[in-house]
HTML snippet that shows the backbone in 3Dmol.js (N, CA, C, O; Angstrom):
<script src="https://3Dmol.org/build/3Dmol-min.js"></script>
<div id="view" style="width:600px;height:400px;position:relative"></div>
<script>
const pdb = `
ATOM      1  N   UNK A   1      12.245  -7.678   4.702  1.00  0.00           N
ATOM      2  CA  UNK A   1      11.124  -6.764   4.691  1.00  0.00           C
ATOM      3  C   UNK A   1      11.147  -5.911   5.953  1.00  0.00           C
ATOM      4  O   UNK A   1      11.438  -6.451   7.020  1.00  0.00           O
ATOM      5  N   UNK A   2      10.880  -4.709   5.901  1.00  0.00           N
ATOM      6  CA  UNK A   2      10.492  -3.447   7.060  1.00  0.00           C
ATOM      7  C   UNK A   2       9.069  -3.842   7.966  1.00  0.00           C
ATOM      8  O   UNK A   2       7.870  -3.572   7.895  1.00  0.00           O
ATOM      9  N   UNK A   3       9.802  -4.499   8.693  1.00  0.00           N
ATOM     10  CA  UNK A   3       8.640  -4.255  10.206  1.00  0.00           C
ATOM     11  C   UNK A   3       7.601  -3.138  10.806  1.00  0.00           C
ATOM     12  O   UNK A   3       6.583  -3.290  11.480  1.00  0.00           O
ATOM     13  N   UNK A   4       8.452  -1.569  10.142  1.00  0.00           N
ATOM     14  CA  UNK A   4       7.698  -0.495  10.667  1.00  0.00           C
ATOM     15  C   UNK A   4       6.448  -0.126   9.409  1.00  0.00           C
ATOM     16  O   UNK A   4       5.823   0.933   9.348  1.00  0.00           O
ATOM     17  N   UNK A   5       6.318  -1.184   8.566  1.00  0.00           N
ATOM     18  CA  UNK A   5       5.002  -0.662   7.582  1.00  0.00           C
ATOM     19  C   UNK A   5       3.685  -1.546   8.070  1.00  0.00           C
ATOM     20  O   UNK A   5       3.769  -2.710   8.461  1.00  0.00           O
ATOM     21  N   UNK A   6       2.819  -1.011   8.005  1.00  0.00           N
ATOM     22  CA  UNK A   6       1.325  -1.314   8.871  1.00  0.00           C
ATOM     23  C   UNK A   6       0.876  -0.759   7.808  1.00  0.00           C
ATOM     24  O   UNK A   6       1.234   0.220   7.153  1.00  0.00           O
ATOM     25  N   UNK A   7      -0.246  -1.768   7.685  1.00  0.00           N
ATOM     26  CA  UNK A   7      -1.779  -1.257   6.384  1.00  0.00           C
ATOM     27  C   UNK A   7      -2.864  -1.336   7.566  1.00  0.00           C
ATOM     28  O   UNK A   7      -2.827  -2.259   8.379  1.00  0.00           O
ATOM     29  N   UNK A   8      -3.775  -0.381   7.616  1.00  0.00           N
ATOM     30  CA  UNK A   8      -4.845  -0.760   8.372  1.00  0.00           C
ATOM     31  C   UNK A   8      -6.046   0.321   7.748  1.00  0.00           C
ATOM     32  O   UNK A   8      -5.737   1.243   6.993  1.00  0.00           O
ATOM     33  N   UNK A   9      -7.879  -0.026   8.317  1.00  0.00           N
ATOM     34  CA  UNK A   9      -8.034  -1.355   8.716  1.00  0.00           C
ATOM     35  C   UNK A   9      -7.616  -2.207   7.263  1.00  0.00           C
ATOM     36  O   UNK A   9      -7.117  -1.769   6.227  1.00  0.00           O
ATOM     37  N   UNK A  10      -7.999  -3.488   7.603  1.00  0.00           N
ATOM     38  CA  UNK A  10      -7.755  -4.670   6.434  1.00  0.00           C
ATOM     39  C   UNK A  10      -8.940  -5.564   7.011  1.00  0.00           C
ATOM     40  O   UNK A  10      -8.704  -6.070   8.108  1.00  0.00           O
ATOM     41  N   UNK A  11      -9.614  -5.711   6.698  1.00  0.00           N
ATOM     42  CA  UNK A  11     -10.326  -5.315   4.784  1.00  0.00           C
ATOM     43  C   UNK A  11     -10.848  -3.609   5.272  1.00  0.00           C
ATOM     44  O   UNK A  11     -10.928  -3.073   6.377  1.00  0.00           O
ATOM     45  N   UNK A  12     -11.152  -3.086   3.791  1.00  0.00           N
ATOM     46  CA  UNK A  12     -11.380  -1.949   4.131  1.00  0.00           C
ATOM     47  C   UNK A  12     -12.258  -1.466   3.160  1.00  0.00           C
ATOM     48  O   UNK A  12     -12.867  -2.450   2.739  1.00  0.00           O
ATOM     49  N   UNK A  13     -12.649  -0.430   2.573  1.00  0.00           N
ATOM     50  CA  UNK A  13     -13.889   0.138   1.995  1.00  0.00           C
ATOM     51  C   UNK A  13     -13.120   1.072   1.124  1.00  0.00           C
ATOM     52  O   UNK A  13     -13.584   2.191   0.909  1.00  0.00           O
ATOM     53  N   UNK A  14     -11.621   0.589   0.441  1.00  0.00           N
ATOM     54  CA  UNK A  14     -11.077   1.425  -0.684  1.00  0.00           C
ATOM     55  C   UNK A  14      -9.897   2.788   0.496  1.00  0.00           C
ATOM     56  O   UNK A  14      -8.753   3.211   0.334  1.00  0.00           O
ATOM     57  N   UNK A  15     -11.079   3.072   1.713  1.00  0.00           N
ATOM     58  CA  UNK A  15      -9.760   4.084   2.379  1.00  0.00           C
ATOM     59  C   UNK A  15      -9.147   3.382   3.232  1.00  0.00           C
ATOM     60  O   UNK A  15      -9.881   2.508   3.694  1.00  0.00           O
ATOM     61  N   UNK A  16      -7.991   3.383   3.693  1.00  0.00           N
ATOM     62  CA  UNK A  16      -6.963   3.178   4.469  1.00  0.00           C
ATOM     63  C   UNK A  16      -5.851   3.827   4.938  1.00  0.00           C
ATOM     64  O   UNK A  16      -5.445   4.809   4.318  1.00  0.00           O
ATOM     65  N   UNK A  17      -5.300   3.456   5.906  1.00  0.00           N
ATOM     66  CA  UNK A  17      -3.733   4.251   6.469  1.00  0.00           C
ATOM     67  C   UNK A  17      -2.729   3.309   6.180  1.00  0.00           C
ATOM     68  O   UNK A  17      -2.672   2.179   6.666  1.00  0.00           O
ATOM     69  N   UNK A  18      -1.947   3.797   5.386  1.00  0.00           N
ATOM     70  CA  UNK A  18      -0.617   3.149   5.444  1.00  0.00           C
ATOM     71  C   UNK A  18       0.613   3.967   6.225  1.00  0.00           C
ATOM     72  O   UNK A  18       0.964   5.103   5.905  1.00  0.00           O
ATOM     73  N   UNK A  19       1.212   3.176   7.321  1.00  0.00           N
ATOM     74  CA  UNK A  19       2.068   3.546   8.347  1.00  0.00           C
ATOM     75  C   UNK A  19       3.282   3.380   8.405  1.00  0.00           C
ATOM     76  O   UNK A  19       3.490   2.373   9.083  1.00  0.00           O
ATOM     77  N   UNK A  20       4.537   3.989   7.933  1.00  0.00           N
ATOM     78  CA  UNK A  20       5.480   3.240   7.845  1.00  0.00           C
ATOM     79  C   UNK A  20       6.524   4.661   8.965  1.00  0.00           C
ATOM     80  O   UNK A  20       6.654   5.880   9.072  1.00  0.00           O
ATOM     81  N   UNK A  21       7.074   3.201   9.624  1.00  0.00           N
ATOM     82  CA  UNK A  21       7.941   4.140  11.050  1.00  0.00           C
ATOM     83  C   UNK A  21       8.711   4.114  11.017  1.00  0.00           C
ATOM     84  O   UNK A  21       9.243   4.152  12.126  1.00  0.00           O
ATOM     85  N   UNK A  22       9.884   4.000   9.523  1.00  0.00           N
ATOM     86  CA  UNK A  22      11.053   4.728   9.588  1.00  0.00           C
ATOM     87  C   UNK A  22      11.294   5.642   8.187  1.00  0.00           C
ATOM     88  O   UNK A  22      10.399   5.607   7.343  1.00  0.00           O
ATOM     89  N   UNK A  23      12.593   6.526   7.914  1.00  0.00           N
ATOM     90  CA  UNK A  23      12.399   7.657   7.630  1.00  0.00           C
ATOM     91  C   UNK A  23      13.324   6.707   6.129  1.00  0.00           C
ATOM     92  O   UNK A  23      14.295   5.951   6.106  1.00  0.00           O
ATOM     93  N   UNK A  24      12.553   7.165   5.237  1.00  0.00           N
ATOM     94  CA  UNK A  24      13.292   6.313   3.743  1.00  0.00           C
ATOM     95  C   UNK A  24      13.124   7.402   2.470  1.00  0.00           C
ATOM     96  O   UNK A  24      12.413   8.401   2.359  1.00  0.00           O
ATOM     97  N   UNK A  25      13.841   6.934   1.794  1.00  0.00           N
ATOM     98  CA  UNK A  25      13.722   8.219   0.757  1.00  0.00           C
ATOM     99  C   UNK A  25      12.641   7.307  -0.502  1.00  0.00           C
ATOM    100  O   UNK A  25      12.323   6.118  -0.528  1.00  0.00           O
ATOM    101  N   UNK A  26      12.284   8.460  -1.463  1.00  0.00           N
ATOM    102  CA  UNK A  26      11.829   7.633  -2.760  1.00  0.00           C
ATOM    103  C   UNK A  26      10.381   6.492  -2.610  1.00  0.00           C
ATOM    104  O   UNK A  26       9.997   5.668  -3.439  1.00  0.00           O
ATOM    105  N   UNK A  27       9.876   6.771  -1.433  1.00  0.00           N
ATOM    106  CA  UNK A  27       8.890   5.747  -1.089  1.00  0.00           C
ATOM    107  C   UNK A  27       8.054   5.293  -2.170  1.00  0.00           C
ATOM    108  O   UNK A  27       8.474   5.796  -3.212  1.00  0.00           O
ATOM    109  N   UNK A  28       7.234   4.692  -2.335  1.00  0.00           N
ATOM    110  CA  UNK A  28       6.069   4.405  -3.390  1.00  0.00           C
ATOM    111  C   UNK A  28       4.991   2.831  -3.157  1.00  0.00           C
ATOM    112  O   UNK A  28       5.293   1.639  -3.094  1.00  0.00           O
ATOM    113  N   UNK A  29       3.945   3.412  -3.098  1.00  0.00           N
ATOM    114  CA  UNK A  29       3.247   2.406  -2.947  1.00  0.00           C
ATOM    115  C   UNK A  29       2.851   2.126  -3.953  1.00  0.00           C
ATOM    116  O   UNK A  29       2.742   2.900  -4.904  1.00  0.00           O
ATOM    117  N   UNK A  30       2.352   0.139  -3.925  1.00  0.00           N
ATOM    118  CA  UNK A  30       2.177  -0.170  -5.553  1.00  0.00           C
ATOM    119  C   UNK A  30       0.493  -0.672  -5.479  1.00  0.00           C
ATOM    120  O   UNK A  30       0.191  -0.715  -4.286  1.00  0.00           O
ATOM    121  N   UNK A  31      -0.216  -0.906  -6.002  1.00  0.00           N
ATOM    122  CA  UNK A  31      -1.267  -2.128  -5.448  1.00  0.00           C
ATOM    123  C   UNK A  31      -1.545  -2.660  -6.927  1.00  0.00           C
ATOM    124  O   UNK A  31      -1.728  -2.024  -7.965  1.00  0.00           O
ATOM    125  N   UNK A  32      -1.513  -4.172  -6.660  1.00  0.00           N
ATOM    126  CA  UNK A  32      -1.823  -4.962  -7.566  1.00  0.00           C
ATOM    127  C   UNK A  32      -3.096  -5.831  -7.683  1.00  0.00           C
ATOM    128  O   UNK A  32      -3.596  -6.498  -6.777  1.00  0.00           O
ATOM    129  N   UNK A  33      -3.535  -5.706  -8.958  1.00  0.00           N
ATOM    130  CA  UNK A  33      -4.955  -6.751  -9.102  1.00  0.00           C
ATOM    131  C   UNK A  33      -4.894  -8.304  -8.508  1.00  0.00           C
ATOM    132  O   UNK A  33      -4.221  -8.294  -7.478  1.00  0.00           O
ATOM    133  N   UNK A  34      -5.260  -9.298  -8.748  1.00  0.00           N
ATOM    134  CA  UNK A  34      -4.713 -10.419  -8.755  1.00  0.00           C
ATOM    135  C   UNK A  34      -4.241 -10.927 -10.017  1.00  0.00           C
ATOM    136  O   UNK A  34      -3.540 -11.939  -9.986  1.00  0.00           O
ATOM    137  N   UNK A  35      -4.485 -10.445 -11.010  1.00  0.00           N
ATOM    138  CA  UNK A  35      -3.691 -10.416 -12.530  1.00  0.00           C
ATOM    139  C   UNK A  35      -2.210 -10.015 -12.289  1.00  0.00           C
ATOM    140  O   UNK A  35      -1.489 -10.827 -12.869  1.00  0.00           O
ATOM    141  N   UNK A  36      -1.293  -8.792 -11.464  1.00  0.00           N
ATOM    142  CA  UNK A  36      -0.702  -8.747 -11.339  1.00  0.00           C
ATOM    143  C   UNK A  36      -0.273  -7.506 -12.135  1.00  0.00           C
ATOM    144  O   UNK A  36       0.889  -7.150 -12.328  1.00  0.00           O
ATOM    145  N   UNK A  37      -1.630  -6.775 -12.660  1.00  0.00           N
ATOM    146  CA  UNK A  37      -1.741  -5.164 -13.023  1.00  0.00           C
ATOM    147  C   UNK A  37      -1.615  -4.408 -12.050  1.00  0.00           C
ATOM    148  O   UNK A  37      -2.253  -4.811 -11.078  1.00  0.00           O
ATOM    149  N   UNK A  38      -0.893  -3.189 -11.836  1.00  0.00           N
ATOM    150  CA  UNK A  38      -1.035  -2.143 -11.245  1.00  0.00           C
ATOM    151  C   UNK A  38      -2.197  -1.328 -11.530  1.00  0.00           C
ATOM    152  O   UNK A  38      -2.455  -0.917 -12.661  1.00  0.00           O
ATOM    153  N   UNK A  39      -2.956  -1.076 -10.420  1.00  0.00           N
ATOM    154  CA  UNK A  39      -4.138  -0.829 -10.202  1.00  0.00           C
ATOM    155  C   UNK A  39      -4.117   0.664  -9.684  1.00  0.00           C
ATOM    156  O   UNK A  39      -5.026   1.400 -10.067  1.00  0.00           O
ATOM    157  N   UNK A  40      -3.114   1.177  -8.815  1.00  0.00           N
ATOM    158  CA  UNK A  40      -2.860   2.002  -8.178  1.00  0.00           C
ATOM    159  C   UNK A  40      -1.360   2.332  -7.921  1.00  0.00           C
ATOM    160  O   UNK A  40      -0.540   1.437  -7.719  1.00  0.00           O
ATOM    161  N   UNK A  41      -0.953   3.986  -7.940  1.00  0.00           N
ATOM    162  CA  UNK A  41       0.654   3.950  -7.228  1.00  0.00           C
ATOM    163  C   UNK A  41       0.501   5.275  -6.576  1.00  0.00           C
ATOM    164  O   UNK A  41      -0.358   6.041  -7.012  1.00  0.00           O
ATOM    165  N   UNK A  42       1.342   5.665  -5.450  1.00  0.00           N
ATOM    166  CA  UNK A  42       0.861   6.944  -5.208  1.00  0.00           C
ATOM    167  C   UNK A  42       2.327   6.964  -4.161  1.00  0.00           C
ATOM    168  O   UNK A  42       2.799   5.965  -3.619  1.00  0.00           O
ATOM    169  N   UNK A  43       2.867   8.361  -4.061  1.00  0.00           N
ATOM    170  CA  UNK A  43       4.313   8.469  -3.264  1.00  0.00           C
ATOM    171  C   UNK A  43       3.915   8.710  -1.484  1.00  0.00           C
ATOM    172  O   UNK A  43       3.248   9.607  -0.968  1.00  0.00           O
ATOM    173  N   UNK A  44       4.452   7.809  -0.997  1.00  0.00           N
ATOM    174  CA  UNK A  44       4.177   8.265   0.674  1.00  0.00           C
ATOM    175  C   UNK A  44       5.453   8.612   0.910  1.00  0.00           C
ATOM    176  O   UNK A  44       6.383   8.859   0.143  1.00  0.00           O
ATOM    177  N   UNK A  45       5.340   8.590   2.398  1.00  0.00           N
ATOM    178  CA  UNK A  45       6.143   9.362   3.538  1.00  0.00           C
ATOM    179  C   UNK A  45       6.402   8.310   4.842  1.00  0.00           C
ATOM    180  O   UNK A  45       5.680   7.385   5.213  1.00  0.00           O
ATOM    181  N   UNK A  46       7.640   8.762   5.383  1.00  0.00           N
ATOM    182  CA  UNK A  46       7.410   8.667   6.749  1.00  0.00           C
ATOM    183  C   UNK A  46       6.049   8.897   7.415  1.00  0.00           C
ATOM    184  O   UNK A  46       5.359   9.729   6.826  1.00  0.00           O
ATOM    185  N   UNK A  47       5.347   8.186   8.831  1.00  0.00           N
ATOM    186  CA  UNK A  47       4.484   8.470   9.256  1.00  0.00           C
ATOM    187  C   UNK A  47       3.343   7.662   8.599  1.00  0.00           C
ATOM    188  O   UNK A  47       3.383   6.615   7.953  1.00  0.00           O
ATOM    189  N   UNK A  48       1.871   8.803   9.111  1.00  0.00           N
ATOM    190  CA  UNK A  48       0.315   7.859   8.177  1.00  0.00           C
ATOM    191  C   UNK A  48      -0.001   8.312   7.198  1.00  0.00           C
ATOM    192  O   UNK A  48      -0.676   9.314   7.432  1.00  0.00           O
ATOM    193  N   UNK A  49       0.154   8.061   5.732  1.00  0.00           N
ATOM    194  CA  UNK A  49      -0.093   8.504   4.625  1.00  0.00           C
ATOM    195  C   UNK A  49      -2.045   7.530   4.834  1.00  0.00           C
ATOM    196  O   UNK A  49      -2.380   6.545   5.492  1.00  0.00           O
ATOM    197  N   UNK A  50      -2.681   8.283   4.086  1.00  0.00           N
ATOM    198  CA  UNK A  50      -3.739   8.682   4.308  1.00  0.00           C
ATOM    199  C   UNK A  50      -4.227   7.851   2.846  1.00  0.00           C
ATOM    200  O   UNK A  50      -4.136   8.498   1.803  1.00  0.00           O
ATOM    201  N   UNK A  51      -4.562   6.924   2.803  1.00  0.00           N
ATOM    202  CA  UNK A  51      -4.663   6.336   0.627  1.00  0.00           C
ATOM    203  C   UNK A  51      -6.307   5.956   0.321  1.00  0.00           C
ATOM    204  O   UNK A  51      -7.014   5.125   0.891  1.00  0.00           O
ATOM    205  N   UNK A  52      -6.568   6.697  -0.568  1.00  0.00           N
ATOM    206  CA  UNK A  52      -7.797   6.542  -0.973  1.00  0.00           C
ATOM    207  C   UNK A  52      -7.920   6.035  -2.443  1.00  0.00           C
ATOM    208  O   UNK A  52      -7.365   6.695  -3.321  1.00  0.00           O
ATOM    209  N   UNK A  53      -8.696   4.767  -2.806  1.00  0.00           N
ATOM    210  CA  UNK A  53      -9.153   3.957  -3.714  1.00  0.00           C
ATOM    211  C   UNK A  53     -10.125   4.062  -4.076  1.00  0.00           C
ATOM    212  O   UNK A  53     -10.410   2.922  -4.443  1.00  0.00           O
ATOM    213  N   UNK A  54     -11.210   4.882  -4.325  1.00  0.00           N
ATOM    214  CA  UNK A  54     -12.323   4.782  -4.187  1.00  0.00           C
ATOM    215  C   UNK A  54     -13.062   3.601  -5.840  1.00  0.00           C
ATOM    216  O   UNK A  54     -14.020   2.830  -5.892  1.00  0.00           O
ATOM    217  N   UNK A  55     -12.130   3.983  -6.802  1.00  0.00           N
ATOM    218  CA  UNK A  55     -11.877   3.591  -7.872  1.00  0.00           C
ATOM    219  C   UNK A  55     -11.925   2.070  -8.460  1.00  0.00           C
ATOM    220  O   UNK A  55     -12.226   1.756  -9.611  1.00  0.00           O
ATOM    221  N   UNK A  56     -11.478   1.024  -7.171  1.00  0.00           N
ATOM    222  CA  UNK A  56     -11.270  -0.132  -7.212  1.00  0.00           C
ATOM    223  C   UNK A  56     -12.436  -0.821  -6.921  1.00  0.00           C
ATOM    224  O   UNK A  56     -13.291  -0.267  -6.231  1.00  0.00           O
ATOM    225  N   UNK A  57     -12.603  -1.956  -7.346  1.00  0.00           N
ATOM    226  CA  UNK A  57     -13.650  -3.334  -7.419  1.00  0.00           C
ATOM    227  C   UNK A  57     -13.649  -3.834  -6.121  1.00  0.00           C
ATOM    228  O   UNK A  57     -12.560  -3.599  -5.597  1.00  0.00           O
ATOM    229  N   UNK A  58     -14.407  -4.422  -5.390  1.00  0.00           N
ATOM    230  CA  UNK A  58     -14.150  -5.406  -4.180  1.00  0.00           C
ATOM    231  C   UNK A  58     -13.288  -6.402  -4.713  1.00  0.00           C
ATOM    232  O   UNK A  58     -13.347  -6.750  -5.892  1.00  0.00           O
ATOM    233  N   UNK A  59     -12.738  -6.727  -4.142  1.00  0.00           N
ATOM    234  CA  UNK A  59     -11.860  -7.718  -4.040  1.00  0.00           C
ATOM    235  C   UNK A  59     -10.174  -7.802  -3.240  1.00  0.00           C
ATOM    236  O   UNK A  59      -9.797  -6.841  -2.570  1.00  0.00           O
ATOM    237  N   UNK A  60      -9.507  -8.727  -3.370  1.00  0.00           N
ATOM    238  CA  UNK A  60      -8.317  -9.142  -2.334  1.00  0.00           C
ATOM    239  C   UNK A  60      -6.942  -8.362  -3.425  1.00  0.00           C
ATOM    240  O   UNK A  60      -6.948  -8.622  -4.628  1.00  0.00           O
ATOM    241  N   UNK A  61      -6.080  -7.626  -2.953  1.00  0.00           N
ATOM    242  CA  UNK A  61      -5.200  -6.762  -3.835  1.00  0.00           C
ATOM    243  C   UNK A  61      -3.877  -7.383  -3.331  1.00  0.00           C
ATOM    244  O   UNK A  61      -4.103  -8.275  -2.513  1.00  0.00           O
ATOM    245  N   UNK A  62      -2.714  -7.201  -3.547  1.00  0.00           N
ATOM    246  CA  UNK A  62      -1.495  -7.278  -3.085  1.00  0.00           C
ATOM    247  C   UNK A  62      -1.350  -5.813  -3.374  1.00  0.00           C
ATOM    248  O   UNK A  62      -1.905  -5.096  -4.207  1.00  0.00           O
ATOM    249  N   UNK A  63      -0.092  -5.472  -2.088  1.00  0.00           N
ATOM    250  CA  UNK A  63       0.338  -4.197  -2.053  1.00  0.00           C
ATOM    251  C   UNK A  63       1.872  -4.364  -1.786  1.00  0.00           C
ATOM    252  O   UNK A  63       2.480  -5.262  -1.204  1.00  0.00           O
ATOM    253  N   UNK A  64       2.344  -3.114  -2.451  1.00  0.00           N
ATOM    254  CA  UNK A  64       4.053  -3.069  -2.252  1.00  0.00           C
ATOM    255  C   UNK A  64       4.524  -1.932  -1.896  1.00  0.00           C
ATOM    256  O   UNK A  64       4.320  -0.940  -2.596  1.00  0.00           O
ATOM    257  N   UNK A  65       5.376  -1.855  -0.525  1.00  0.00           N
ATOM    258  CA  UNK A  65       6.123  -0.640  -0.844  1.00  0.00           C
ATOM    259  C   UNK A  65       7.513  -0.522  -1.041  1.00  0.00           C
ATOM    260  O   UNK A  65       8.307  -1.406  -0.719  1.00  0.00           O
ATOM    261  N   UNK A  66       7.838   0.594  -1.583  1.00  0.00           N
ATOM    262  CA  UNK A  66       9.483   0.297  -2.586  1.00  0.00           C
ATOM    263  C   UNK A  66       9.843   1.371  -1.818  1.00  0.00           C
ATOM    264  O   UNK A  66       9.201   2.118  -1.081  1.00  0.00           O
ATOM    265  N   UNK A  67      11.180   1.292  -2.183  1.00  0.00           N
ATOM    266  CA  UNK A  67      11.849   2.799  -1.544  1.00  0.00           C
ATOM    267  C   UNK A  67      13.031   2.446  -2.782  1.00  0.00           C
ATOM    268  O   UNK A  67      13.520   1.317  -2.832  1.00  0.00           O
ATOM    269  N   UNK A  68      13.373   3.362  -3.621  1.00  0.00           N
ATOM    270  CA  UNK A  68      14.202   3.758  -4.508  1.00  0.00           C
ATOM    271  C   UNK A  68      14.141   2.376  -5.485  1.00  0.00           C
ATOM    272  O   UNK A  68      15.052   1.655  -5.893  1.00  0.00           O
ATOM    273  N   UNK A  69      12.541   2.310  -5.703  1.00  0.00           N
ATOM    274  CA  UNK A  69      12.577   0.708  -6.812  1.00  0.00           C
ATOM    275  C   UNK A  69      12.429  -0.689  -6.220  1.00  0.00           C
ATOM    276  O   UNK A  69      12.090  -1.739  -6.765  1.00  0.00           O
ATOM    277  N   UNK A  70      12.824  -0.383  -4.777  1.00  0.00           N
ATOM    278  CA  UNK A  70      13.330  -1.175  -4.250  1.00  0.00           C
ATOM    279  C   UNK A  70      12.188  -2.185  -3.175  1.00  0.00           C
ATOM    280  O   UNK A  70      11.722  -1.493  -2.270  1.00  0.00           O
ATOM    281  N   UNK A  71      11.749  -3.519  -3.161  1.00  0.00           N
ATOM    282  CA  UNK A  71      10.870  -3.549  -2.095  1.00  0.00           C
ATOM    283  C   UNK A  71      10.559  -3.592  -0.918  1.00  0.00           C
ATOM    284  O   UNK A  71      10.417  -4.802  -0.742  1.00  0.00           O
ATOM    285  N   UNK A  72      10.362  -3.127  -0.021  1.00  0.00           N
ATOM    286  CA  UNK A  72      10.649  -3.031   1.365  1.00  0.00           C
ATOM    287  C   UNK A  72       9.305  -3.650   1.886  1.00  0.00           C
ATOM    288  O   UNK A  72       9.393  -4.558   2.714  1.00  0.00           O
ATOM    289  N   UNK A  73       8.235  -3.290   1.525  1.00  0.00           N
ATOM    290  CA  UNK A  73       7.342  -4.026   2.178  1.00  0.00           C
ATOM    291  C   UNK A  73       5.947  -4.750   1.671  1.00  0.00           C
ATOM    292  O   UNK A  73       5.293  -3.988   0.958  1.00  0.00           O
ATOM    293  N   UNK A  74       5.549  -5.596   1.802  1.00  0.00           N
ATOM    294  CA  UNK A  74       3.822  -6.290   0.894  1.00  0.00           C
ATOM    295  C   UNK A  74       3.070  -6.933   1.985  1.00  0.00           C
ATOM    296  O   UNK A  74       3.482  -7.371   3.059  1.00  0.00           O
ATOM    297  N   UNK A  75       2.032  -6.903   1.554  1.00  0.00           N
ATOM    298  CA  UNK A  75       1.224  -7.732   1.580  1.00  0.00           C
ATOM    299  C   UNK A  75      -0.403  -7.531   0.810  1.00  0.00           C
ATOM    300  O   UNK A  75      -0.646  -6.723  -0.087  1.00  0.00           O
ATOM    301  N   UNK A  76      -1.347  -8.451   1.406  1.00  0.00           N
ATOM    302  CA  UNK A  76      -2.312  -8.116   0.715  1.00  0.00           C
ATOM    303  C   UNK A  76      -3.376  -7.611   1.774  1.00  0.00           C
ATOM    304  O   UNK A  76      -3.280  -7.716   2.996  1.00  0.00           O
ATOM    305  N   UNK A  77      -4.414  -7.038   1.049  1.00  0.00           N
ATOM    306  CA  UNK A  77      -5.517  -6.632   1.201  1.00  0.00           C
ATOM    307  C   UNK A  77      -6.736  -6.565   0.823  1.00  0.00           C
ATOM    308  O   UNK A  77      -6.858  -6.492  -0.400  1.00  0.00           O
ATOM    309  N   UNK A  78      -7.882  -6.563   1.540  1.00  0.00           N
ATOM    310  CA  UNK A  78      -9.183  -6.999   1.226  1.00  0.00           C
ATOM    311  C   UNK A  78      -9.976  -5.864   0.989  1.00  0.00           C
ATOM    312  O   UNK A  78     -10.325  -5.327   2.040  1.00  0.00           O
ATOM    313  N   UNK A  79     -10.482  -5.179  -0.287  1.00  0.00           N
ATOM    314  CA  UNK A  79     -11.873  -4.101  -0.120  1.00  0.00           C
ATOM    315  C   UNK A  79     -12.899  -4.690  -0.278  1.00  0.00           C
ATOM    316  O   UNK A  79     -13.034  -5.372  -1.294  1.00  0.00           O
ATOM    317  N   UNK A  80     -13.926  -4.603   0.678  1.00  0.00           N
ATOM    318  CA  UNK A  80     -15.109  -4.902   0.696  1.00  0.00           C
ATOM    319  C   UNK A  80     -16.074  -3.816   0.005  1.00  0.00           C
ATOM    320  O   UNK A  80     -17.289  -4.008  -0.038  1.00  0.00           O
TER     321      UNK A  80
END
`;
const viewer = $3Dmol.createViewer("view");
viewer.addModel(pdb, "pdb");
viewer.setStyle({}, {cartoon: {color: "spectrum"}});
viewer.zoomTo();
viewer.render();
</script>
């Protein structure tokens, strides 16, 4: 897994920054229910992509980011 991806804050209120500090092609963030539905996907970048949920339920999500399909980085997260 990539060291340079940061979710912050955590827990959060649906907005967040996702940070990733190196330069990858094909990025994509995933977020999953705890069912293991995709809930959300949206293409980032190098740098602070800026992600807004407003859409989602409170609760604890898993998140993924891929670069060409591929997974490079997860974890989870809390919206309050």
């Amino acid at each position: 897994m990539n060291p340079g991806i940061n979710l912050y804050p955590n827990p959060n209120n649906g907005e967040f920054v996702l940070k990733i500090g190196t330069q990858m092609n094909n990025m994509e963030l995933l977020i999953e229910n705890n069912l293991g539905q995709i809930v959300h996907t949206q293409t980032v970048s190098q740098g602070e992509n800026k992600i807004r949920t407003k859409n989602l339920a409170q609760g604890i999500y898993h998140y993924l980011v891929l670069e060409n399909k591929q997974v490079i980085g997860q974890g989870k997260m809390k919206i309050e």
